[in-house]
Backbone of each chain as ProteinMPNN parsed JSONL, in Angstrom:
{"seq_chain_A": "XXXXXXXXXXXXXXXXXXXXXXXXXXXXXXXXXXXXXXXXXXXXXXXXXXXXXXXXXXXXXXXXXXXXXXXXXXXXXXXXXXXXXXXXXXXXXXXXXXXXXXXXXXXXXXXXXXXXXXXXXXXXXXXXXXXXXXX", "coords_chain_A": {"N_chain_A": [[18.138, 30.031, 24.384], [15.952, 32.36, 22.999], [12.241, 32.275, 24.764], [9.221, 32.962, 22.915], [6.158, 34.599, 22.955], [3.034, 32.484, 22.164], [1.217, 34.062, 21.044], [2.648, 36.595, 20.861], [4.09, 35.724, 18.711], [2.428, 34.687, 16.601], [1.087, 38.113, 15.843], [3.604, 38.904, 14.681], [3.92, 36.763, 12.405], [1.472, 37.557, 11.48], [1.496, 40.213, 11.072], [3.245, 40.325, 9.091], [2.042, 38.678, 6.759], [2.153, 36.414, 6.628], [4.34, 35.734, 5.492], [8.178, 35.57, 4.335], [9.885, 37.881, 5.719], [12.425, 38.953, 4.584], [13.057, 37.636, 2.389], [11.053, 37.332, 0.768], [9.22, 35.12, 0.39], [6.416, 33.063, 0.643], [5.095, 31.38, 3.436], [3.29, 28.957, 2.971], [4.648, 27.647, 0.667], [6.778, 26.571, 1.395], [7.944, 23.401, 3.164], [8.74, 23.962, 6.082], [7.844, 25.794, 9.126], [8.003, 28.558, 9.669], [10.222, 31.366, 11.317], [10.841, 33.078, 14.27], [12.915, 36.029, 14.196], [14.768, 37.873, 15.863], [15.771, 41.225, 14.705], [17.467, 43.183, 15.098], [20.284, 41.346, 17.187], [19.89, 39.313, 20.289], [22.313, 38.642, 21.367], [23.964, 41.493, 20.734], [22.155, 43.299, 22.071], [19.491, 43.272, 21.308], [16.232, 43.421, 21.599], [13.083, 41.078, 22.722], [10.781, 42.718, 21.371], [7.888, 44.102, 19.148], [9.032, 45.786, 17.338], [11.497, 44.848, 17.132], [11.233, 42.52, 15.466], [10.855, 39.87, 13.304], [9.163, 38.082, 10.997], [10.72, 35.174, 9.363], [12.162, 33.289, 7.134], [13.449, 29.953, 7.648], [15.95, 29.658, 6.137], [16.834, 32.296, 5.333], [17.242, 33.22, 7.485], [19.028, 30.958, 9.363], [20.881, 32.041, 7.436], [21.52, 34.842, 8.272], [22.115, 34.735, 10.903], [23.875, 36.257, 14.055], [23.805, 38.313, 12.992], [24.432, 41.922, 12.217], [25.669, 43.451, 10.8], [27.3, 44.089, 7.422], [30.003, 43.952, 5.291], [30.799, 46.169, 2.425], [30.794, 45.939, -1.263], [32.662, 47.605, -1.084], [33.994, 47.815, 0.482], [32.804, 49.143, 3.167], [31.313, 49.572, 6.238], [27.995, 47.712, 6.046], [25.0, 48.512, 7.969], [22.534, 45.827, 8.127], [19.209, 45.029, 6.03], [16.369, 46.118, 7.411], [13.286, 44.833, 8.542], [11.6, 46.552, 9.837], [12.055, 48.831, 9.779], [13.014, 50.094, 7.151], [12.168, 49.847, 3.381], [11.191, 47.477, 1.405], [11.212, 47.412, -1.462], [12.78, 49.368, -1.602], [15.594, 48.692, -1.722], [16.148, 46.092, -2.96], [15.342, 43.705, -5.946], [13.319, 41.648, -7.639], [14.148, 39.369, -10.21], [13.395, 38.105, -13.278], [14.475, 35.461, -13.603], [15.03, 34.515, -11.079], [16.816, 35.657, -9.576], [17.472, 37.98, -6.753], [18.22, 41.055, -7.005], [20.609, 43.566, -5.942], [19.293, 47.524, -5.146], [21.095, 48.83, -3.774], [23.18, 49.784, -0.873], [22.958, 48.593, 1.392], [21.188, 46.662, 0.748], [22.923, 45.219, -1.501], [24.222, 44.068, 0.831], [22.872, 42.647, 2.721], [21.935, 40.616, 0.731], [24.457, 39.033, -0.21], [24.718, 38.609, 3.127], [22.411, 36.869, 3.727], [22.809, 35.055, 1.695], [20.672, 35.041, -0.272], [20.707, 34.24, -3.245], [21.401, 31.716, -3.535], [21.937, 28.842, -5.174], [19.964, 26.631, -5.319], [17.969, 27.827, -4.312], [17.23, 30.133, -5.903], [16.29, 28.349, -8.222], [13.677, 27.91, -6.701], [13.127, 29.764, -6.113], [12.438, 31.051, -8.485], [10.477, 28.957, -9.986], [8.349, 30.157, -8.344], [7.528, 32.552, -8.919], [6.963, 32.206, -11.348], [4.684, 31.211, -10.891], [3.038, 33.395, -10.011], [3.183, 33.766, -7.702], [4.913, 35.454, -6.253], [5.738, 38.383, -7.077]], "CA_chain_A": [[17.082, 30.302, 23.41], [14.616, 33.21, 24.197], [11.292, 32.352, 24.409], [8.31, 33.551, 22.519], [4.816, 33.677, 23.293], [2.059, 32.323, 20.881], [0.575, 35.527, 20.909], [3.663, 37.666, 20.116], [4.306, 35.113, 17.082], [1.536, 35.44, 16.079], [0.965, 39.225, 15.966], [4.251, 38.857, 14.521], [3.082, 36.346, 11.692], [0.629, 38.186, 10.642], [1.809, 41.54, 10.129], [4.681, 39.847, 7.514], [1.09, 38.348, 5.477], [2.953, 34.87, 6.505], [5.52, 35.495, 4.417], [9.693, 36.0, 4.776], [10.322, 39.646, 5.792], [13.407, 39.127, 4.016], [13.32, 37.061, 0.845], [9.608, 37.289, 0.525], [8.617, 33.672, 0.023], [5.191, 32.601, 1.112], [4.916, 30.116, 3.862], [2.671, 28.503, 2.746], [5.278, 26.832, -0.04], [7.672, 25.661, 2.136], [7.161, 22.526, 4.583], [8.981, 24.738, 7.643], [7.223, 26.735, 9.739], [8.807, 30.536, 9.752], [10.766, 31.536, 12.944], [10.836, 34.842, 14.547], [13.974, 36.64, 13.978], [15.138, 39.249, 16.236], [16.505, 41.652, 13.79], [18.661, 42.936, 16.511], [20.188, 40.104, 17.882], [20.165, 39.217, 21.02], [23.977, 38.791, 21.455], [23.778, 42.758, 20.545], [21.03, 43.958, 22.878], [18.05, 43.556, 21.334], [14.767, 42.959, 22.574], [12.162, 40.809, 22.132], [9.376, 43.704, 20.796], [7.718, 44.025, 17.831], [9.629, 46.097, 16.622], [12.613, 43.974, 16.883], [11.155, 40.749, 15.219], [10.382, 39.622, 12.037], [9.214, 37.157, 10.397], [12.029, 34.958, 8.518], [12.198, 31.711, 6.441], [14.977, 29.232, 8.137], [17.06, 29.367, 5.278], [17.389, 33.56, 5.481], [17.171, 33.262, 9.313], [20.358, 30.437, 9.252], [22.152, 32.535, 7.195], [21.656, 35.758, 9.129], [23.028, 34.366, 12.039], [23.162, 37.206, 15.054], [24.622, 39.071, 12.116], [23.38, 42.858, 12.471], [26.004, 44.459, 9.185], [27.962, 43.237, 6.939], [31.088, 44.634, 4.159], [29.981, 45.902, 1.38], [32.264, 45.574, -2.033], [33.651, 48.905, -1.566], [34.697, 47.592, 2.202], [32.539, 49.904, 3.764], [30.351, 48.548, 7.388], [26.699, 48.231, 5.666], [24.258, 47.243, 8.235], [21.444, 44.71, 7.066], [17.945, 45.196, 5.959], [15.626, 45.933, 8.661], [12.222, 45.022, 7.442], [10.938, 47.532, 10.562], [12.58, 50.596, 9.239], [12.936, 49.832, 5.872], [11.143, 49.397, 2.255], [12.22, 46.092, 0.315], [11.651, 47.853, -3.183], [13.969, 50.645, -2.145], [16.76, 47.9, -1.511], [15.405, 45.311, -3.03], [14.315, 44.251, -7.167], [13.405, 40.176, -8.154], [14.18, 39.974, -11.544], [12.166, 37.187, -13.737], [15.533, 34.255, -13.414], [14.536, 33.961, -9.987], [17.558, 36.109, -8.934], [17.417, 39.083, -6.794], [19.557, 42.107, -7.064], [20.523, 44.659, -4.809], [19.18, 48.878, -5.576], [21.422, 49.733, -2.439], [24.404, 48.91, -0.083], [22.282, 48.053, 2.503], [20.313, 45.891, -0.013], [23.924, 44.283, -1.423], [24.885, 43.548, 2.021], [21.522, 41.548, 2.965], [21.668, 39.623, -0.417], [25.247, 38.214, 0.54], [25.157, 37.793, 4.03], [21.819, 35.915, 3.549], [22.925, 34.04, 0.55], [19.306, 34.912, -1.161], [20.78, 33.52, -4.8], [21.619, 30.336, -3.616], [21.441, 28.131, -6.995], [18.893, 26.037, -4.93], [16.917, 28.806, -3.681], [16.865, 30.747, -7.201], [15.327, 27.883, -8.608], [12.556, 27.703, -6.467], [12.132, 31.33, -6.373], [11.597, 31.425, -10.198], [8.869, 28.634, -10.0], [7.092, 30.963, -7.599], [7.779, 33.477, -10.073], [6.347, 31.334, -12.886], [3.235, 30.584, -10.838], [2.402, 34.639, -9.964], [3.331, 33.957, -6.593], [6.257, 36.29, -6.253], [5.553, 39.306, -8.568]], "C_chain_A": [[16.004, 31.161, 24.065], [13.532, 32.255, 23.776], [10.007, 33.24, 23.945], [6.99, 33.137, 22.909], [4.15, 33.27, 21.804], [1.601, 33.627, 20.376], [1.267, 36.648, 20.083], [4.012, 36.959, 18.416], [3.296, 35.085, 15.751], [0.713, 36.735, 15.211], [2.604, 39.244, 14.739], [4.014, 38.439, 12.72], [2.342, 37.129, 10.661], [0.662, 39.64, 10.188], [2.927, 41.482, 9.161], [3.45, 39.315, 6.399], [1.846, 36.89, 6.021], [3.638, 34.04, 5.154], [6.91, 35.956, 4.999], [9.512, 37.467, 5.009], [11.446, 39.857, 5.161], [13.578, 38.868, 2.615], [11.679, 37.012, 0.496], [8.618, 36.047, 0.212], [7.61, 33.293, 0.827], [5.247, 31.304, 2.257], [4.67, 28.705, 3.467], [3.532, 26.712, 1.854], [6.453, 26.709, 0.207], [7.506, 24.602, 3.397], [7.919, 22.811, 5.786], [8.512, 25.181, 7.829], [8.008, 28.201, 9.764], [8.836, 30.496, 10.871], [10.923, 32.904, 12.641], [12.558, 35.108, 15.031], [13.992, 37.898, 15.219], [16.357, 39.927, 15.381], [17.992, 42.168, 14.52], [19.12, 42.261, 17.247], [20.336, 40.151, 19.251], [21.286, 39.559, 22.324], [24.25, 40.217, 21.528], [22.982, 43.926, 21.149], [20.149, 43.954, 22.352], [16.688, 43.065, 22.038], [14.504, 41.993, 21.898], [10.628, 41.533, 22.007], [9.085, 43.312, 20.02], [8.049, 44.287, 16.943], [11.047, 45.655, 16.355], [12.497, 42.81, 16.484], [10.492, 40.886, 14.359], [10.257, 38.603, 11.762], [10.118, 36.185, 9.343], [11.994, 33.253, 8.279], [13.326, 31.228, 7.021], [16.49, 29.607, 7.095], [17.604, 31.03, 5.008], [17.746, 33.667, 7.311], [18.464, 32.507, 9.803], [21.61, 31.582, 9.014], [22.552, 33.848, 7.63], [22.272, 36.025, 10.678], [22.604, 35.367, 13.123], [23.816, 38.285, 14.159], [23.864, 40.7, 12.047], [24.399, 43.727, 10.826], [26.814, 43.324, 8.726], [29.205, 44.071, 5.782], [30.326, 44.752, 2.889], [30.867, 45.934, 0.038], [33.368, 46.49, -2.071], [33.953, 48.854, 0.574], [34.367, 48.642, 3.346], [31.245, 48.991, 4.748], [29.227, 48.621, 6.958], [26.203, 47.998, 6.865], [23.155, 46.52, 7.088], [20.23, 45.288, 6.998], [17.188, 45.097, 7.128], [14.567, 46.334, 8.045], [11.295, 45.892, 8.649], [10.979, 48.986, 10.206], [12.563, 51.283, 7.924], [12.207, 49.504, 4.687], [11.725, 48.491, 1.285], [12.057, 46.923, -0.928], [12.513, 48.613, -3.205], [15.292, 49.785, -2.22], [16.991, 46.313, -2.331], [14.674, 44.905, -4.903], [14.491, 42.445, -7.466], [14.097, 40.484, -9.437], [13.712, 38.169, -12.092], [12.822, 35.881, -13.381], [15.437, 33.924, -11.982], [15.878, 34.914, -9.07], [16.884, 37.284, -7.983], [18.417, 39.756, -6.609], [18.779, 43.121, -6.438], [20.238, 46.499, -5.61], [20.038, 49.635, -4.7], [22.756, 49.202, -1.472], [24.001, 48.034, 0.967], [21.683, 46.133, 1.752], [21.612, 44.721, -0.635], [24.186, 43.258, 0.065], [24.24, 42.627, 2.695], [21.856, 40.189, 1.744], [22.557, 38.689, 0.151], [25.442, 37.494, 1.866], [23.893, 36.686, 4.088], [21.508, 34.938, 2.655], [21.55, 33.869, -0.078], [19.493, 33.905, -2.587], [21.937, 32.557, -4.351], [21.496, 29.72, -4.772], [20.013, 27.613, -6.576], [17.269, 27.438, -4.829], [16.434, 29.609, -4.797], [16.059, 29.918, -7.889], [14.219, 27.812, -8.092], [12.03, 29.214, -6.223], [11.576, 31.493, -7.456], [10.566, 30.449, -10.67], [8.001, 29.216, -9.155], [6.92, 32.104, -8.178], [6.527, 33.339, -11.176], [4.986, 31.461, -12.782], [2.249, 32.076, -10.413], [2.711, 35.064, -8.514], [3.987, 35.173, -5.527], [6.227, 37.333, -7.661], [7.13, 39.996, -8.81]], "O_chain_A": [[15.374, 30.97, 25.105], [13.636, 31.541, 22.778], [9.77, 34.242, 24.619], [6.591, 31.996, 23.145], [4.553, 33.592, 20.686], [1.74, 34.023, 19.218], [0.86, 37.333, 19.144], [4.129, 37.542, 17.338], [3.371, 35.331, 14.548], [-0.04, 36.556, 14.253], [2.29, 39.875, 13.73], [3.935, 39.311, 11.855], [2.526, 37.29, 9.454], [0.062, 40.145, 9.238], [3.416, 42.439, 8.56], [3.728, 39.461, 5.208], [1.987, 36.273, 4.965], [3.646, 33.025, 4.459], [6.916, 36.645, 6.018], [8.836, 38.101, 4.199], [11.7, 41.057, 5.049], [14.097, 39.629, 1.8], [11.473, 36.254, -0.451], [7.444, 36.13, -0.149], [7.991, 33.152, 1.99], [5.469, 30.194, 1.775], [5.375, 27.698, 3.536], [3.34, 25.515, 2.068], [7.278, 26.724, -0.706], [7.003, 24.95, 4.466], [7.834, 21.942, 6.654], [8.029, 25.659, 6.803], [9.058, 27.964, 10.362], [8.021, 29.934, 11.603], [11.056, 33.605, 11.637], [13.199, 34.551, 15.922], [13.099, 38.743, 15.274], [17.504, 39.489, 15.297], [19.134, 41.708, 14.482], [18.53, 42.289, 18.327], [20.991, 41.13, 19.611], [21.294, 40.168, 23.394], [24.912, 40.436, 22.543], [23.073, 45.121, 20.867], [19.451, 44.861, 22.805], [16.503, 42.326, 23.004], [15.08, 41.683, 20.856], [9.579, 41.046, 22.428], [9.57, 42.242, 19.653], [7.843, 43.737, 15.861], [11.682, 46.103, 15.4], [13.289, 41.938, 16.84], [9.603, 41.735, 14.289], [11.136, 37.829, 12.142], [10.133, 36.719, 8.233], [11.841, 32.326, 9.074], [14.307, 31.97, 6.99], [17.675, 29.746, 7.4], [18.722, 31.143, 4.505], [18.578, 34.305, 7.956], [19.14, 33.142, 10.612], [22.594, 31.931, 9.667], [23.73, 34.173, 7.485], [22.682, 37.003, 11.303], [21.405, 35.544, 13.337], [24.397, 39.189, 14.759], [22.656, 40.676, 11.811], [23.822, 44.422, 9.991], [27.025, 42.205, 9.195], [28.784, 45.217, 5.625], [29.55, 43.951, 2.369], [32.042, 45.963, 0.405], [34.455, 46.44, -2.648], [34.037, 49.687, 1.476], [35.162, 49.007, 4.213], [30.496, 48.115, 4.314], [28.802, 49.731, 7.279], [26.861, 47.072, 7.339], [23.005, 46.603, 5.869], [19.999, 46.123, 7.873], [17.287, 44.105, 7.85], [14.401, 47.342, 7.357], [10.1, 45.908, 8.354], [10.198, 49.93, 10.323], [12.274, 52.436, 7.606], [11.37, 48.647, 4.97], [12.621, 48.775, 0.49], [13.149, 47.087, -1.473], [13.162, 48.862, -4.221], [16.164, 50.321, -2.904], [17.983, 45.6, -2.176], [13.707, 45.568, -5.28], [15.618, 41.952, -7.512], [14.547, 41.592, -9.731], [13.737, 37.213, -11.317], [12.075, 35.042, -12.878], [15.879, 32.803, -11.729], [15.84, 34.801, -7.845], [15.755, 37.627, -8.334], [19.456, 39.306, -6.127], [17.613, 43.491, -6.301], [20.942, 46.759, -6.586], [19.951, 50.863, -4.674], [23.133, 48.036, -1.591], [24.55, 46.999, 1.345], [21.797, 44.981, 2.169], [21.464, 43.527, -0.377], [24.288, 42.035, 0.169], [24.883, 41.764, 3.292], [21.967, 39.001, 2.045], [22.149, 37.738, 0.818], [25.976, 36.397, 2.032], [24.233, 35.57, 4.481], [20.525, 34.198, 2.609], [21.192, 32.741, -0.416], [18.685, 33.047, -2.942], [23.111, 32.614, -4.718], [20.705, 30.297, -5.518], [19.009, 27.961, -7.197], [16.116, 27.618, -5.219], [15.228, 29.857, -4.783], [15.026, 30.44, -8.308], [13.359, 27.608, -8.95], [10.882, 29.655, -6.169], [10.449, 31.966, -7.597], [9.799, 30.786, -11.572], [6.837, 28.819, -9.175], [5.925, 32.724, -7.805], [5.615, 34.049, -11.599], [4.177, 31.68, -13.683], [1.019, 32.028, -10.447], [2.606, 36.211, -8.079], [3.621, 35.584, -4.427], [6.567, 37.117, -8.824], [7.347, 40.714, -9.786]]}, "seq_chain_B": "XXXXXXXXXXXXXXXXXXXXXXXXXXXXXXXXXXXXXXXXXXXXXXXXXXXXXXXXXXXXXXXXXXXXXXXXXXXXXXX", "coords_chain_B": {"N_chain_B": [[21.736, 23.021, -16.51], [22.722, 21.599, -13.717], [23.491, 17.932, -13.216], [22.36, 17.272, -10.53], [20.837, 19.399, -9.831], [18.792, 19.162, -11.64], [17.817, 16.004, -10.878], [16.506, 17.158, -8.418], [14.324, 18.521, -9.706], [13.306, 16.587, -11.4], [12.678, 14.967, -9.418], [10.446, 16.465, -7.951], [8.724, 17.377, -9.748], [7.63, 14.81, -10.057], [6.653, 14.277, -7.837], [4.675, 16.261, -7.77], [2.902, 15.538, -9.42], [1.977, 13.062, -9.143], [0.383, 13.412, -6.65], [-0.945, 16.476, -6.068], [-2.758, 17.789, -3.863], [-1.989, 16.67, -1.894], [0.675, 17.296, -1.343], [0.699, 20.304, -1.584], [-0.381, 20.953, 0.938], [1.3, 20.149, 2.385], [3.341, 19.82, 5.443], [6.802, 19.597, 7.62], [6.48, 17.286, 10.542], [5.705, 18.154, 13.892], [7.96, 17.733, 15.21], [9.863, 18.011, 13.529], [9.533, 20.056, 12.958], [10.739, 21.63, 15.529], [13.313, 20.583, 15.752], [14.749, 21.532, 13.899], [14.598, 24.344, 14.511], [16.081, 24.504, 16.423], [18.469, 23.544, 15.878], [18.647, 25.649, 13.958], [18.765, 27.89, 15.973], [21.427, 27.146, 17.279], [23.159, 27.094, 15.34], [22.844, 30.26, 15.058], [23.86, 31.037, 17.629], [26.594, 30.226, 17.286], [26.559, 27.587, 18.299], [27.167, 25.271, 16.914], [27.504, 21.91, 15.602], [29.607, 20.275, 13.432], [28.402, 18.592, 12.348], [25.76, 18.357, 13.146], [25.458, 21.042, 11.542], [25.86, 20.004, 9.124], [23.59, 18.568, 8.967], [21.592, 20.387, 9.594], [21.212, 21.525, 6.949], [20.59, 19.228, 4.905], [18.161, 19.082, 5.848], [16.993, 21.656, 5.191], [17.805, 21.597, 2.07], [15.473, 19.773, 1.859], [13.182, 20.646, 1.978], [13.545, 23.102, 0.327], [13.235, 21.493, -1.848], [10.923, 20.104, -1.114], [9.182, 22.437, -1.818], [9.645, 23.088, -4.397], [7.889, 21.024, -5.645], [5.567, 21.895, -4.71], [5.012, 24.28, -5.721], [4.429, 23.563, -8.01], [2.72, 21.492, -8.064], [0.972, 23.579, -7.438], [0.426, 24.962, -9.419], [-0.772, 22.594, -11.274], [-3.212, 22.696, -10.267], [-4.58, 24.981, -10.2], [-5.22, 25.019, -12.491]], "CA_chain_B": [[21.291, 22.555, -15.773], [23.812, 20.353, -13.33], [22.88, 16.746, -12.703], [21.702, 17.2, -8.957], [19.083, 20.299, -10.362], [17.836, 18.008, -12.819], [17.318, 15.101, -9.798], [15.548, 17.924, -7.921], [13.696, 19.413, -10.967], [12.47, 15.205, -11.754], [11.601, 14.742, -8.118], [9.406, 17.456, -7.771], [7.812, 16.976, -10.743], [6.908, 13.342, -9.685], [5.34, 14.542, -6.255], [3.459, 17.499, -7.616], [1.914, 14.956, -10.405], [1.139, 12.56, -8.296], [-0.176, 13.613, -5.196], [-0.826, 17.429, -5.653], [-3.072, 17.783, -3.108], [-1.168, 16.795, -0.259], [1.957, 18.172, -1.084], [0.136, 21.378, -1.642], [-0.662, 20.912, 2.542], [3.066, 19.084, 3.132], [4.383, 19.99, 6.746], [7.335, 18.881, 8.305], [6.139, 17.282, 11.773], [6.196, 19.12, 14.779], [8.983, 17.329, 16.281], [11.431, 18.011, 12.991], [10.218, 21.509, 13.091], [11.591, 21.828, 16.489], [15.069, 20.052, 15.659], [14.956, 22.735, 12.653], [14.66, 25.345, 15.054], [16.936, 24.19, 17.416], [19.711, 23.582, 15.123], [18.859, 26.921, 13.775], [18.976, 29.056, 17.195], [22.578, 26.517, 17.617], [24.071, 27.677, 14.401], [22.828, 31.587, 15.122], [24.628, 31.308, 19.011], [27.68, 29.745, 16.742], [27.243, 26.333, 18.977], [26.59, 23.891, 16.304], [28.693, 21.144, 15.443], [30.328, 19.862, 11.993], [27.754, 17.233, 11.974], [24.308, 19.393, 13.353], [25.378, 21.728, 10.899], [25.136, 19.521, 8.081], [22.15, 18.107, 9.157], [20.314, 21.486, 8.749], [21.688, 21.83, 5.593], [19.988, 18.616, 4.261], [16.819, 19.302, 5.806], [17.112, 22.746, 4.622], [17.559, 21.296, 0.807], [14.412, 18.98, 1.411], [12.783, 22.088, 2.118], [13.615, 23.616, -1.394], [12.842, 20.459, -3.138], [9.465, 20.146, -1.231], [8.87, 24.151, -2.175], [9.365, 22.997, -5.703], [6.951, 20.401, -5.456], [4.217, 22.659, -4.105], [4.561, 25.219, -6.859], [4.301, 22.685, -9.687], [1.309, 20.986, -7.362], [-0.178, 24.548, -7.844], [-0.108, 25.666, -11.139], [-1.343, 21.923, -11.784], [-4.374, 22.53, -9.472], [-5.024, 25.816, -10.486], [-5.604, 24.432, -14.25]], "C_chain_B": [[22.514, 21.382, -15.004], [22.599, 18.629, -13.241], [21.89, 16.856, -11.574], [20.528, 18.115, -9.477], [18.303, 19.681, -11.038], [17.111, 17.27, -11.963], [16.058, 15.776, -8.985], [14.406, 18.015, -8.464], [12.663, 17.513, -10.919], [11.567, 14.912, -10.366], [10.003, 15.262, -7.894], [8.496, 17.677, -8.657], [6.763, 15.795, -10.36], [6.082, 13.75, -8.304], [4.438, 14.902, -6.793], [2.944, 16.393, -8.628], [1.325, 13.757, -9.824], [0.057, 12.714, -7.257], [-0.032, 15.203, -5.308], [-1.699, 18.009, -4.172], [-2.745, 18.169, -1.519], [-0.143, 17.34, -0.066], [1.286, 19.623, -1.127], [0.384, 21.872, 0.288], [0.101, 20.234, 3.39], [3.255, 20.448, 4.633], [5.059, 19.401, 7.294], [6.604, 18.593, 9.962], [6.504, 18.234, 12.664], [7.683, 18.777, 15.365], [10.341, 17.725, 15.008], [10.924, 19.267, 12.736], [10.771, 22.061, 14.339], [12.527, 21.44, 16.652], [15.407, 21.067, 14.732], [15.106, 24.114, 13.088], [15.636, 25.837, 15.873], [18.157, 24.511, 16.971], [19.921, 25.395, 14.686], [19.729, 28.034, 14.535], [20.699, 28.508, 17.499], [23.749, 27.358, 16.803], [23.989, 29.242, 14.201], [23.67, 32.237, 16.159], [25.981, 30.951, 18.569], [28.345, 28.054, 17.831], [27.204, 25.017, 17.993], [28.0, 23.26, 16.086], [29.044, 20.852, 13.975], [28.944, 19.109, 11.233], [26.126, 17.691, 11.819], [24.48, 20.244, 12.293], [25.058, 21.408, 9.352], [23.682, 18.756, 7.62], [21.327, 19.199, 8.954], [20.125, 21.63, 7.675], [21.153, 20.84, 4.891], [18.004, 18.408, 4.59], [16.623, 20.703, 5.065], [16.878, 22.668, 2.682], [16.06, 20.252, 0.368], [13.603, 20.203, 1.521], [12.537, 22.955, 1.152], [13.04, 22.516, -1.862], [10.843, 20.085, -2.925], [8.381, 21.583, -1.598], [8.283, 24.229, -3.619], [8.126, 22.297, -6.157], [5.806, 21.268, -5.177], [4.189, 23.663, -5.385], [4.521, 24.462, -8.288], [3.047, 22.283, -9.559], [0.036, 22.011, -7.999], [-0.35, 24.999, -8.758], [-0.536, 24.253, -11.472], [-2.681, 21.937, -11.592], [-5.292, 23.685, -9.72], [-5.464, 25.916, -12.447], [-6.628, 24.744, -14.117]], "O_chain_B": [[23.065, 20.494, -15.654], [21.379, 18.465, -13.223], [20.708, 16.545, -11.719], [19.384, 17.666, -9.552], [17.077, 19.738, -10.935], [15.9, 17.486, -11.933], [14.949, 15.255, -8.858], [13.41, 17.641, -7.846], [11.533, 17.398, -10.446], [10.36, 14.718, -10.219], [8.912, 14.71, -7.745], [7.428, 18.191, -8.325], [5.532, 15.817, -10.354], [4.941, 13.401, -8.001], [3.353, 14.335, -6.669], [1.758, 16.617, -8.389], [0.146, 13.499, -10.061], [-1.0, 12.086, -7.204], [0.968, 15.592, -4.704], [-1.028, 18.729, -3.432], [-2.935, 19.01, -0.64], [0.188, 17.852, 1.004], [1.705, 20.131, -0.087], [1.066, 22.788, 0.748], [-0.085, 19.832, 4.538], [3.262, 21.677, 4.566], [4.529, 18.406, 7.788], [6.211, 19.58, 10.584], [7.397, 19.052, 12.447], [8.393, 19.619, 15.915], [11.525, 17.751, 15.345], [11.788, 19.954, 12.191], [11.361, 23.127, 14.167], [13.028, 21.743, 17.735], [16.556, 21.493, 14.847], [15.594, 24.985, 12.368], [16.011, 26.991, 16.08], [18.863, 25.426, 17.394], [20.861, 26.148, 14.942], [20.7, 28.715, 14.207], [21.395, 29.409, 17.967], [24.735, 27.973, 17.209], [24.777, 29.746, 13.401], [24.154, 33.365, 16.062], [26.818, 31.303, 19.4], [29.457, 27.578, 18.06], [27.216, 23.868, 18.435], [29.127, 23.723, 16.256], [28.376, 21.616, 13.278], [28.598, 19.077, 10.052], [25.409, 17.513, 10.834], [23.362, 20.371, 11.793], [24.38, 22.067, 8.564], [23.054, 18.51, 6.59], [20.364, 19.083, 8.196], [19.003, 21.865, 7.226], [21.015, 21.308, 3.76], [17.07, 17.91, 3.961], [15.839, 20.589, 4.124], [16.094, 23.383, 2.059], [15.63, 19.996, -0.756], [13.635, 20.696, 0.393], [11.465, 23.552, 1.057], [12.008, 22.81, -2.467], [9.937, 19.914, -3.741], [7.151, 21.629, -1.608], [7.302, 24.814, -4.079], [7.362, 22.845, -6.951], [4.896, 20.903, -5.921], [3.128, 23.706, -6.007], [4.592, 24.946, -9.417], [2.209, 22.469, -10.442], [-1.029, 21.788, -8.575], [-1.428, 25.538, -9.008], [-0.994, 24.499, -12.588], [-3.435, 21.394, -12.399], [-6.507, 23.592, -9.551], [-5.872, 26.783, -13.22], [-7.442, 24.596, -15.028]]}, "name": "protein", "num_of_chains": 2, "seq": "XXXXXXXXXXXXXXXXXXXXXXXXXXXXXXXXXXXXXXXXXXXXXXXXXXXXXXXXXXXXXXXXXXXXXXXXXXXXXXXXXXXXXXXXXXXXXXXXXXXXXXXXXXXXXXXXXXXXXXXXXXXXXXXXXXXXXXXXXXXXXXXXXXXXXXXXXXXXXXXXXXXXXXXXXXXXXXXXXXXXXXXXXXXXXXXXXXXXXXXXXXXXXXXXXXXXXX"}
C-alpha cells in the first residue's frame, strides 16, 4: 500500500470540491471517507503526483481496480476517464432517473468498468438528484 | 420496485425522520474506515479473499443506504 501524506490528500481533496472525480457524488453524503486514487496505477508505473491522483468514492475506486482501459462494445481498447486530462461533460451526461450515460467511448468504458448504474447506486444518485445536489 | 429497494427505501426513510441531524453528520469510525480502505487497496492488488470481498460489499451497501438517509435528512432540514 503506498503511502500518502496528509498534505498531498489534502491538496488532493480539495481540488475535486470533496467530491468523486468520477461519479461526482459529494462526500459529504456518504459515511466513507474518499480515497486517493492513482489514476495510473501503480502496478502500471504511475506515480504518486498530483497529477496522477484523484479523488474517488470507494465504490468507483473498488470497481476501478488498477484498471487503466477497458473494451468498448465495438471491442476496441478504450482507456478510462482521466479526471486530469479530461472534461466529465464531454464523456459524461446524468440524466434525471439517476442513471448516467456515456457521450463517448472513453465515457462508455468508465461507466462499465466502474459499474456507475449499479441499481443501488442509481437510486441514491437520483435522491441527490431530487435534492439539487447533483445537477 | 424489488423487495430489498423497498427495505432500503423504508430504512432510510426511518433514520432521516428520526434523527436528521445526526445522520446528516453520520461517519463510519476511523477504525472501519481503515478496514474499508484496506480491503479496498486488497481487492485493487487482486489479494482479497471470497470472504474480505464480501465484506466490502456489505459495508459498501450500508454506505448507499446511509447516503439515502442523508439526502432525505436534507431535504427534511432544508424545509
Amino acid at each position: 500500500m503506498i503511502r500518502i501524506s496528509e498534505k498531498l490528500r489534502l491538496q488532493v481533496a480539495q481540488s475535486a470540491d470533496f467530491k468523486c472525480e468520477y461519479c461526482l457524488t459529494p462526500e459529504f453524503f456518504l459515511a466513507t471517507t474518499f480515497h486517493i486514487d492513482h489514476i495510473r496505477s501503480v502496478k502500471h508505473g504511475g506515480k504518486t503526483t498530483l497529477r496522477n491522483l484523484a479523488y474517488a468514492c470507494p465504490h468507483c475506486n473498488q470497481n476501478k481496480g488498477s484498471d487503466i482501459a477497458s473494451y468498448s462494445n465495438d471491442d476496441e481498447i478504450v482507456r478510462l476517464f482521466n479526471p486530469r486530462i479530461d472534461f466529465w461533460i464531454e464523456h459524461f451526461e446524468v440524466l434525471s432517473n439517476g442513471t448516467i450515460s456515456y457521450l463517448s467511448s472513453i465515457g462508455e468504458a468508465t461507466i462499465n468498468t466502474l459499474r456507475f448504474n449499479q441499481l443501488e447506486r442509481i437510486i441514491f444518485r437520483k435522491s441527490l438528484i431530487e435534492i439539487g445536489v447533483i445537477p | 420496485m424489488t423487495a430489498f429497494v423497498s427495505a432500503q427505501d423504508q430504512i432510510a426513510s426511518f433514520m432521516a425522520d428520526v434523527m436528521p441531524q445526526q445522520i446528516l453528520s453520520f461517519k463510519f469510525s476511523n477504525d472501519l474506515q481503515r478496514r474499508i480502505q484496506l480491503l479496498t487497496d486488497m481487492k485493487k492488488n487482486g489479494t482479497i479473499s471470497l470472504s474480505e470481498s464480501e465484506e466490502l460489499e456489505k459495508y459498501l451497501n450500508y454506505d448507499l443506504l446511509i447516503g439515502l438517509a442523508k439526502a432525505r435528512a436534507y431535504q427534511l432540514v432544508s424545509k
